[in-house]
DODREN-79265 format. One line per field, with one value per residue (C-alpha): residue in three letters; x, y, z. Coordinates in Angstrom, 1 decimal, always signed. Layout:
% residues N
residuo = (ALA:...)
c1 = (X:...)
c2 = (Y:...)
c3 = (Z:...)
***
This chain:
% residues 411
residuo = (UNK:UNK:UNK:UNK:UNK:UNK:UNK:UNK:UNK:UNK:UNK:UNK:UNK:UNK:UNK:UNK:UNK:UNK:UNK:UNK:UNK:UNK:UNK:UNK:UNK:UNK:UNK:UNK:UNK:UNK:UNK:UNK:UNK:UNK:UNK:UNK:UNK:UNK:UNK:UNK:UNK:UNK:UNK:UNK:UNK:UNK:UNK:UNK:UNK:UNK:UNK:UNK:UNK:UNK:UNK:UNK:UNK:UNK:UNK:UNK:UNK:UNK:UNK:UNK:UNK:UNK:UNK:UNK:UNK:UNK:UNK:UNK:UNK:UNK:UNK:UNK:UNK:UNK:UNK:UNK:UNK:UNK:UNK:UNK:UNK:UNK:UNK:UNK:UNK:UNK:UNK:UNK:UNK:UNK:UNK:UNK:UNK:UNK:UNK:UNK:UNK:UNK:UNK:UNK:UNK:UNK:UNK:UNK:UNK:UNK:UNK:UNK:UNK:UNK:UNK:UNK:UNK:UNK:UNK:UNK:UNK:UNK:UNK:UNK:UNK:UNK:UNK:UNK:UNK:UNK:UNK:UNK:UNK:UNK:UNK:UNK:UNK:UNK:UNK:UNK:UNK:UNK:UNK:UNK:UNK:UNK:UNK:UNK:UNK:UNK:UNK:UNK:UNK:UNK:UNK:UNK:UNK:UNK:UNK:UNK:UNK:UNK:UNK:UNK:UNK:UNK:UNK:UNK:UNK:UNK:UNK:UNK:UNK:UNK:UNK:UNK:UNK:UNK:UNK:UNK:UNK:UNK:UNK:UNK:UNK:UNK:UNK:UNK:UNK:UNK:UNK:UNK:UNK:UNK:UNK:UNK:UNK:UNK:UNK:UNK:UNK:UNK:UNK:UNK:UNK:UNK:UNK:UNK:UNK:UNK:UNK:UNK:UNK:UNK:UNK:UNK:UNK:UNK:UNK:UNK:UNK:UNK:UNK:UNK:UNK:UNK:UNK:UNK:UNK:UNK:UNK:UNK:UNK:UNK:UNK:UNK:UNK:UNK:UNK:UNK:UNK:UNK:UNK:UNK:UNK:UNK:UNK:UNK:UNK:UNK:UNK:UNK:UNK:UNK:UNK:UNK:UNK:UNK:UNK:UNK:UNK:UNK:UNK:UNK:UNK:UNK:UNK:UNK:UNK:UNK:UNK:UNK:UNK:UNK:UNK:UNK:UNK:UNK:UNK:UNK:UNK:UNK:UNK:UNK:UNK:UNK:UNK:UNK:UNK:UNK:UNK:UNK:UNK:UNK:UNK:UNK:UNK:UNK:UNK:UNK:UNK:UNK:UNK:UNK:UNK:UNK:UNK:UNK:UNK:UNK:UNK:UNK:UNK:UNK:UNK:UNK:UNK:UNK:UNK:UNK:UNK:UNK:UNK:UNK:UNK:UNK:UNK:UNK:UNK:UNK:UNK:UNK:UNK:UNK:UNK:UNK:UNK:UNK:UNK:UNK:UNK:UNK:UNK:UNK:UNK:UNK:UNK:UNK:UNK:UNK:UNK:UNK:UNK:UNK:UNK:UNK:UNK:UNK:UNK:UNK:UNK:UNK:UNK:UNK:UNK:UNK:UNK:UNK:UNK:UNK:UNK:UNK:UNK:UNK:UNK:UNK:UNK:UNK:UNK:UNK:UNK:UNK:UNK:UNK:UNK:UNK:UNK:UNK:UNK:UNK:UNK:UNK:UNK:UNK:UNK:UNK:UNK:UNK:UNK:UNK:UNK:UNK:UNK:UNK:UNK:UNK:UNK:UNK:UNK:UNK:UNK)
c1 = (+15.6:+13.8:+13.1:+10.1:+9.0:+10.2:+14.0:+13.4:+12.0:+15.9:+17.6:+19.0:+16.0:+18.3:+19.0:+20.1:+18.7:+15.3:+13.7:+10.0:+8.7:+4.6:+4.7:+2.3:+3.2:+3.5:+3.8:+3.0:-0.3:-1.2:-1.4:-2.1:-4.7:-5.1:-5.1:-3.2:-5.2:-3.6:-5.9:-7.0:-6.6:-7.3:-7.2:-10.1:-10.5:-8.0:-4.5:-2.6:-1.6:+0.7:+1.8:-1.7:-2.8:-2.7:-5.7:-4.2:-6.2:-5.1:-6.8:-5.3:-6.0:-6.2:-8.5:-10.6:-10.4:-10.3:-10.5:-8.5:-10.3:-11.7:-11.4:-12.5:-15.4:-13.6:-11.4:-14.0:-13.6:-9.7:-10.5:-12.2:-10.4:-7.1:-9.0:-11.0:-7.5:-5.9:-9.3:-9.0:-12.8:-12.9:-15.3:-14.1:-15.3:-15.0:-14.5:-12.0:-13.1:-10.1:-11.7:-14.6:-13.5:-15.1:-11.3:-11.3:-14.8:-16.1:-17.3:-18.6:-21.9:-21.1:-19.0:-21.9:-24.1:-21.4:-20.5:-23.7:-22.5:-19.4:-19.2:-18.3:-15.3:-14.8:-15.2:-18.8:-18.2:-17.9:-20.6:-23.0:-21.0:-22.0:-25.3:-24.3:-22.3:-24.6:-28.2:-29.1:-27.8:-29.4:-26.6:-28.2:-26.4:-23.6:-20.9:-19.0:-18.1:-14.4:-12.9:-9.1:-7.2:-9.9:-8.4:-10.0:-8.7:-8.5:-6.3:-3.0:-3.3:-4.5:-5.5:-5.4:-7.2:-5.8:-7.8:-6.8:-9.6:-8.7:-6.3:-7.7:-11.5:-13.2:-14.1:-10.2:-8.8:-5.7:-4.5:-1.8:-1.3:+0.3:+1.5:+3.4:+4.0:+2.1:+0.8:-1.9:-1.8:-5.1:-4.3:-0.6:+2.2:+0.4:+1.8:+0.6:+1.7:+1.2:+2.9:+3.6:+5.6:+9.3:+10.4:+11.7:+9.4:+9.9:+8.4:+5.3:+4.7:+5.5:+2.8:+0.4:+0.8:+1.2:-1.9:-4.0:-3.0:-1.2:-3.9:-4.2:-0.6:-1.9:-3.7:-0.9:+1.8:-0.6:-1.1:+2.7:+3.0:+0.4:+2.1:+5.3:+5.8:+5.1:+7.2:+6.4:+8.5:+5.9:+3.5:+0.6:-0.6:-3.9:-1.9:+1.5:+4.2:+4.5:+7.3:+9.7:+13.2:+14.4:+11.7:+13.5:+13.1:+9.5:+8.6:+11.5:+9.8:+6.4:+7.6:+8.9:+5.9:+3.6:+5.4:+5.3:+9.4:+11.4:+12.3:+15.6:+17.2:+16.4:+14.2:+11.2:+10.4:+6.8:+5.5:+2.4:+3.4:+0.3:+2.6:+6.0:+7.6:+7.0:+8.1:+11.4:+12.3:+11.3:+14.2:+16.2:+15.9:+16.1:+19.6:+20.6:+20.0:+22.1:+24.6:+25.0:+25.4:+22.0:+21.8:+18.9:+16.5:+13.2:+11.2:+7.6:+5.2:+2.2:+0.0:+1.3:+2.8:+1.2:-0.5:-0.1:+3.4:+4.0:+2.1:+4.7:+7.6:+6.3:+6.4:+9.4:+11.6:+12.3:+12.3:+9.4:+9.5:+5.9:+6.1:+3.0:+1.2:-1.5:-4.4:-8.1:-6.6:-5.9:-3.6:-3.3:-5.4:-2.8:-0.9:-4.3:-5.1:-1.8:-2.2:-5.7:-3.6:-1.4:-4.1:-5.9:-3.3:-2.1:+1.6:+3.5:+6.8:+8.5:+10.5:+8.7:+9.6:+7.8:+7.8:+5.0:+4.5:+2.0:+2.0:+0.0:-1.2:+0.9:-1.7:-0.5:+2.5:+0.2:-2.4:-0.3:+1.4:-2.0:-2.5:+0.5:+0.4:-2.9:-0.7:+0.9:+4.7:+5.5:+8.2:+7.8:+10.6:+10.9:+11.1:+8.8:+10.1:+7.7:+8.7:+6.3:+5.8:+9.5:+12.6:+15.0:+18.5:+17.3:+15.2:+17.7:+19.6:+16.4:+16.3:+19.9:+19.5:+16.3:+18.3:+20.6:+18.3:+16.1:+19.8:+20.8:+18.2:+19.3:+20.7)
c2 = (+7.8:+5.6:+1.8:-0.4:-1.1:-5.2:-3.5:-1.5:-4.7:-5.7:-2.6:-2.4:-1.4:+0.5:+3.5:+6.6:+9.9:+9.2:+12.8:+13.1:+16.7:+18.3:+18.8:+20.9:+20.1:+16.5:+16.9:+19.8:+18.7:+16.8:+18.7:+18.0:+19.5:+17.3:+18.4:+18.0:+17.3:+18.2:+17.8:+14.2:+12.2:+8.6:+7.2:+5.1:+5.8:+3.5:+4.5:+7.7:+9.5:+11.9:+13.7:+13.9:+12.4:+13.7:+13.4:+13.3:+14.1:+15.2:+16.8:+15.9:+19.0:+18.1:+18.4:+17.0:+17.3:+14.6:+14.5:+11.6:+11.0:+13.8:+13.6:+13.5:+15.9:+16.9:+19.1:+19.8:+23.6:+23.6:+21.0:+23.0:+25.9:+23.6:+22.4:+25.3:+27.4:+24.5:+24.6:+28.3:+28.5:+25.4:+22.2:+18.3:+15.9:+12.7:+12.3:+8.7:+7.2:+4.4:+4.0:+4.6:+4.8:+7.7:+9.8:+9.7:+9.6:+12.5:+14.8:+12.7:+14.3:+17.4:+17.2:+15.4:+18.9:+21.2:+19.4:+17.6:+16.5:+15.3:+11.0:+9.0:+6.6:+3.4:-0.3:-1.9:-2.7:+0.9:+2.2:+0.2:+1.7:+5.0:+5.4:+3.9:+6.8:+9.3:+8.7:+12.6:+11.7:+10.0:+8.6:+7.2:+8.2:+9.8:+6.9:+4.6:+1.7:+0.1:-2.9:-4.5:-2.5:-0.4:+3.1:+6.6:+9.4:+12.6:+14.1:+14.0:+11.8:+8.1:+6.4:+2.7:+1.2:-1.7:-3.6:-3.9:-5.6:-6.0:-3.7:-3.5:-3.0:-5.2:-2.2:-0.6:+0.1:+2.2:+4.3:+4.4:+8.0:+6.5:+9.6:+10.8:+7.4:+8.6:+5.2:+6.3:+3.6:+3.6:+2.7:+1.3:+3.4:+5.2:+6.4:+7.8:+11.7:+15.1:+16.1:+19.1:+17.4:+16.1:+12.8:+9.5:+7.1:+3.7:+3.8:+5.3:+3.5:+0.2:+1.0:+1.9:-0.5:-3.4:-2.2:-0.9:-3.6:-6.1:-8.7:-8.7:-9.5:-11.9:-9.3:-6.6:-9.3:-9.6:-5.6:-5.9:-8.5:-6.7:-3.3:-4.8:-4.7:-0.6:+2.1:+4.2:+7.4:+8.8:+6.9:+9.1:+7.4:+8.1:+9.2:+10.5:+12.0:+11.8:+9.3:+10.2:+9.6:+6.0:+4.6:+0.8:+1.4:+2.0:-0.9:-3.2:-2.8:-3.2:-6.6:-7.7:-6.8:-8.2:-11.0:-11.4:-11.6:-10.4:-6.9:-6.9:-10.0:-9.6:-9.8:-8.2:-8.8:-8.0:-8.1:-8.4:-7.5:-7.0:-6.0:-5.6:-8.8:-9.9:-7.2:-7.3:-10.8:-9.4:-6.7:-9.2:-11.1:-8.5:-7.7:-11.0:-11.4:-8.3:-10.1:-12.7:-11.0:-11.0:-8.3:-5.9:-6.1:-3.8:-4.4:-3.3:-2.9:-4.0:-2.2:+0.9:+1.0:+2.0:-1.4:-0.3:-0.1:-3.1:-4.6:-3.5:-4.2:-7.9:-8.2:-6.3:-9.0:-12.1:-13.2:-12.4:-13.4:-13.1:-12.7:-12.5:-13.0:-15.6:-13.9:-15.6:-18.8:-17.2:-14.5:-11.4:-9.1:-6.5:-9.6:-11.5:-8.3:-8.3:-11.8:-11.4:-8.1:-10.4:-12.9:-10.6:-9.2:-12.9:-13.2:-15.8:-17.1:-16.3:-17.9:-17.6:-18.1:-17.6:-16.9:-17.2:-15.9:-17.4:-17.8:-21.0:-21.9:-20.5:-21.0:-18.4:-20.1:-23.5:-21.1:-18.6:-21.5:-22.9:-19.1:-19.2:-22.6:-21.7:-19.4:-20.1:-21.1:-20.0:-22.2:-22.0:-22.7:-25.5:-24.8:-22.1:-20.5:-20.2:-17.5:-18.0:-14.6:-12.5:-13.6:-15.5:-16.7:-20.3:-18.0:-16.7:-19.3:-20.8:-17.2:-17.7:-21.0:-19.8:-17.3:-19.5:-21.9:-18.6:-17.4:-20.3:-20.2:-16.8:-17.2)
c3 = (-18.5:-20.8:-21.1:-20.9:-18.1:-18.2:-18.3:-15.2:-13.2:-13.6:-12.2:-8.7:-6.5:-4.2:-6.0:-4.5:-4.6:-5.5:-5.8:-6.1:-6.0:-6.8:-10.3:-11.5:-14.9:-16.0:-19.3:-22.1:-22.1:-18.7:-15.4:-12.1:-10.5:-7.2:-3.3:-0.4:+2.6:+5.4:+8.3:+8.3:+10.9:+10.4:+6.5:+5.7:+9.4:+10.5:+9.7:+10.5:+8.5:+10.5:+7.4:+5.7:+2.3:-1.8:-3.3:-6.9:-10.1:-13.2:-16.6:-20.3:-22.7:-25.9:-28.7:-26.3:-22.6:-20.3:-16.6:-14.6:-11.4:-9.2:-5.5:-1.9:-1.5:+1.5:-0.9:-3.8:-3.6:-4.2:-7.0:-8.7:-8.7:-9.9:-12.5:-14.1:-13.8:-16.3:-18.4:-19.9:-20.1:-22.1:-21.1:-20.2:-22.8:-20.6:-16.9:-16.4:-13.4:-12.6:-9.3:-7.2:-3.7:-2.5:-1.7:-5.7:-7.0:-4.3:-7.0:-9.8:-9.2:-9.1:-11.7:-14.2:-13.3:-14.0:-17.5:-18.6:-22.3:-20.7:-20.8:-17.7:-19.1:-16.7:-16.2:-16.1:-12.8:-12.0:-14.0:-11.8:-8.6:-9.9:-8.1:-5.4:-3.8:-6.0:-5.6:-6.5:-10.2:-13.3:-14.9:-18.7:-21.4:-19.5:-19.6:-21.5:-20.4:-21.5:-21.4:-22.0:-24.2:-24.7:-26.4:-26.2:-28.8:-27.3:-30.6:-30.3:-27.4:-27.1:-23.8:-23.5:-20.9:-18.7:-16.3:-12.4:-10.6:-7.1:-7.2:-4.6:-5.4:-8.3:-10.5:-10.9:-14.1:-15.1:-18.2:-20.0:-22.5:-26.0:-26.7:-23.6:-21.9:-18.9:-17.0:-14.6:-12.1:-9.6:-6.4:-7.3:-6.2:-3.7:-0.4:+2.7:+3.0:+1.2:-1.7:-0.1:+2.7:+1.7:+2.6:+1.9:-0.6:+0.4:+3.8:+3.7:+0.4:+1.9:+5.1:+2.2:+0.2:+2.9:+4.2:+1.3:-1.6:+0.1:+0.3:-3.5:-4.4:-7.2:-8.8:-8.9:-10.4:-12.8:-13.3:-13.4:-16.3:-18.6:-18.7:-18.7:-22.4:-22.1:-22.5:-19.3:-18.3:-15.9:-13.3:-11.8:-9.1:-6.9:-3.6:-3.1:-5.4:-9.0:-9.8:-12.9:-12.0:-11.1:-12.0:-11.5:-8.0:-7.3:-9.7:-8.3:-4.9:-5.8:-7.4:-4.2:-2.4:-4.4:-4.7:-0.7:-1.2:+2.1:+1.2:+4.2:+5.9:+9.7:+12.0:+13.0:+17.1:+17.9:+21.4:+23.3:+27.3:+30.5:+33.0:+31.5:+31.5:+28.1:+26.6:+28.8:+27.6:+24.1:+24.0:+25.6:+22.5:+20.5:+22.0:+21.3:+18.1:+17.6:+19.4:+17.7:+14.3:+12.7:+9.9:+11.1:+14.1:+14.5:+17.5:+18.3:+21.2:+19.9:+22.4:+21.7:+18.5:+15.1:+14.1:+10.8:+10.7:+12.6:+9.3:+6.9:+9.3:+9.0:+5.7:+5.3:+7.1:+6.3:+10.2:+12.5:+16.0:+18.4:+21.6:+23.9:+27.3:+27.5:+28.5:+29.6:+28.2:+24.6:+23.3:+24.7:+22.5:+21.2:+19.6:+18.5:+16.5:+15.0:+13.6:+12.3:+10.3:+9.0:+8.0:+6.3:+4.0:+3.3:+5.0:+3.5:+2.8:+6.5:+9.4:+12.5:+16.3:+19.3:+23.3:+25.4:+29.0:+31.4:+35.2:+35.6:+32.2:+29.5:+26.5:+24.0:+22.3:+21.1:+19.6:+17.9:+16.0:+15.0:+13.9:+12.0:+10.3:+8.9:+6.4:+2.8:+3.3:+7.3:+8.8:+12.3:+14.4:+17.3:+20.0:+22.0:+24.4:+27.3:+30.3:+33.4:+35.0:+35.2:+32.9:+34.8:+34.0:+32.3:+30.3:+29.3:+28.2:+26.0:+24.2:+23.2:+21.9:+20.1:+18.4:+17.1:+15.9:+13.9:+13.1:+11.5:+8.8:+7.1:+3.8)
***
């Protein structure tokens, strides 16, 4: 399938059958040579990453030779042995650095030993990151530094350099191959999980980018406009699976994420319970909302529950509804974490309601609003529901009409 990359921002973003497979091959002349890691635990040692990570890096043989990213030291052996197997005894010309988080930019010095005529290509910004994570190496003379629309000739091949800063560091760039319509996109794209483990896109992708990128939505609708004009039939991201097939769907998503657009009318429940009772009247709710008709309701125990997940399920739906204990005359921690997520990543553009529970001074519903107001575009819905101690019939009653009220305001 071919198109520019504006056409596919128009397809249905629910195509079927997306398959996305390790290809070892990208095209004639561009091959992967990246790493599964299989036994982290924690991703930027913080989210989990059950299924591990791809540390993706790729080498364009040509004329000349050029390197695209290398990877987390962790994995520097395999690397190497993936890449010197595609080099044939040959020797890199430039190294293309698109960004310099360490899980991409852990072998820049040891590569700039191995191949010392070879040239560092990336951003300013990034050439004065260099020494930063490699103090062991004298970088002068051993880069060039590019700018917007930028091109390298390799031969046959011509890279064109697009700028993505804050996507999501200031120093990111990306590539785009002339010849083979190859966009190598950073950071965008990326999903939690090894190549070498099979499953579905969309939902690691989401957590990753939710959690990764989502702060910067600004700057990826902007990464999004630039390219737009580009014909692009292959996206080499970073982290997770080469995409080829479909690609109306990846970017159709990423435009509705970045655009902090609800992905799926319903209603994300997300509760905060000491003891047990608020996260009783919580599936309570829950079950009535199903009850009376709404379209999709996910639910999640916020002191339990991955916190990263509970992040994308937020910004998935266009409901959200909080629900937590007060707790020394503020909000229950779990649920206090959970906003300052949401803050961070800048939530916008929802419907929220909220139930409180306190015994003798229910605090928690009057300073999650004030938490919630402080965001771009939240509605939040009159009134709160407050439950003191165990759910009781009347509470009942104020969670129906609740539900209606959030209910009423679905399109």
């Amino acid at each position: 399938m071919k198109g520019s990359w504006g056409d596919w921002c128009f397809m249905s973003i629910f195509a079927k059958n997306i398959n996305h497979i390790k290809m070892i091959k990208i095209t004639e002349d561009i091959k992967y040579i990246g790493v599964d890691d299989l036994d982290l635990d924690l991703f930027e040692s913080q989210y989990i990453v059950p299924n591990g990570i791809s540390y993706n890096s790729y080498v364009i043989v040509d004329e000349m030779i050029a390197v695209m990213d290398t990877v987390d030291k962790r994995k520097a052996a395999e690397w190497w042995s993936n890449l010197e197997k595609e080099l044939l005894g040959r020797t890199p010309d430039y190294l293309v650095v698109h960004h310099m988080e360490p899980d991409h930019a852990g072998v820049i010095a040891e590569f700039v030993v191995k191949y010392p005529d070879a040239k560092i290509v990336a951003t300013d910004k990034a050439i004065k990151m260099l020494p930063l994570y490699n103090t062991e190496v004298d970088f002068t003379d051993k880069t060039i530094a590019v700018k917007e629309n930028d091109t390298l000739s390799l031969g046959s091949h011509t890279l064109q350099f697009i700028m993505a800063p804050m996507v999501h560091w200031p120093e990111v760039m990306t590539t785009y191959d002339q010849k083979d319509k190859v966009f190598f996109s950073a950071d965008g794209f990326g999903k939690f999980g090894a190549l070498s483990h099979e499953e579905d896109w969309a939902c690691e992708a989401r957590r990753y980018y939710f959690n990764i990128c989502g702060k910067y939505g600004t700057q990826v609708q902007n990464l999004l406009r630039k390219v737009s004009h580009l014909e692009v039939d292959i996206i080499c991201p970073l982290h997770g699976p080469i995409l080829k097939d479909n690609l109306g769907y990846y970017i159709g998503l990423y435009d509705i994420w970045s655009d902090y657009r609800p992905e799926v009318e319903g209603v994300f429940v997300a509760y905060a319970s000491i003891h047990g009772n608020t996260a009783e009247a919580a599936r309570k709710f829950a079950e009535i909302l199903k009850a009376k008709g709404a379209k999709k309701v996910s639910i999640a125990d916020l002191s339990r529950d991955d916190m990263a997940e509970a992040v994308e399920d937020a910004f998935k739906y266009s409901h959200l509804v909080l629900a937590a204990s007060s707790y020394d005359a503020g909000i229950f921690p779990p649920m206090k974490d959970f906003i300052h997520h949401l803050q961070d990543k800048s939530f916008q553009n929802r419907r929220v309601a909220l139930i409180e529970n306190g015994s003798w001074a229910p605090v928690a519903g009057k300073l999650m609003r004030a938490e919630m107001e402080c965001l771009k575009d939240i509605d939040v819905i009159t009134p709160i529901v407050t439950i003191r101690g165990k759910m009781k019939g009347c509470d009942v009653e104020k969670l129906e009409e609740l539900a209606e009220v959030l209910l009423s305001t679905e399109n």
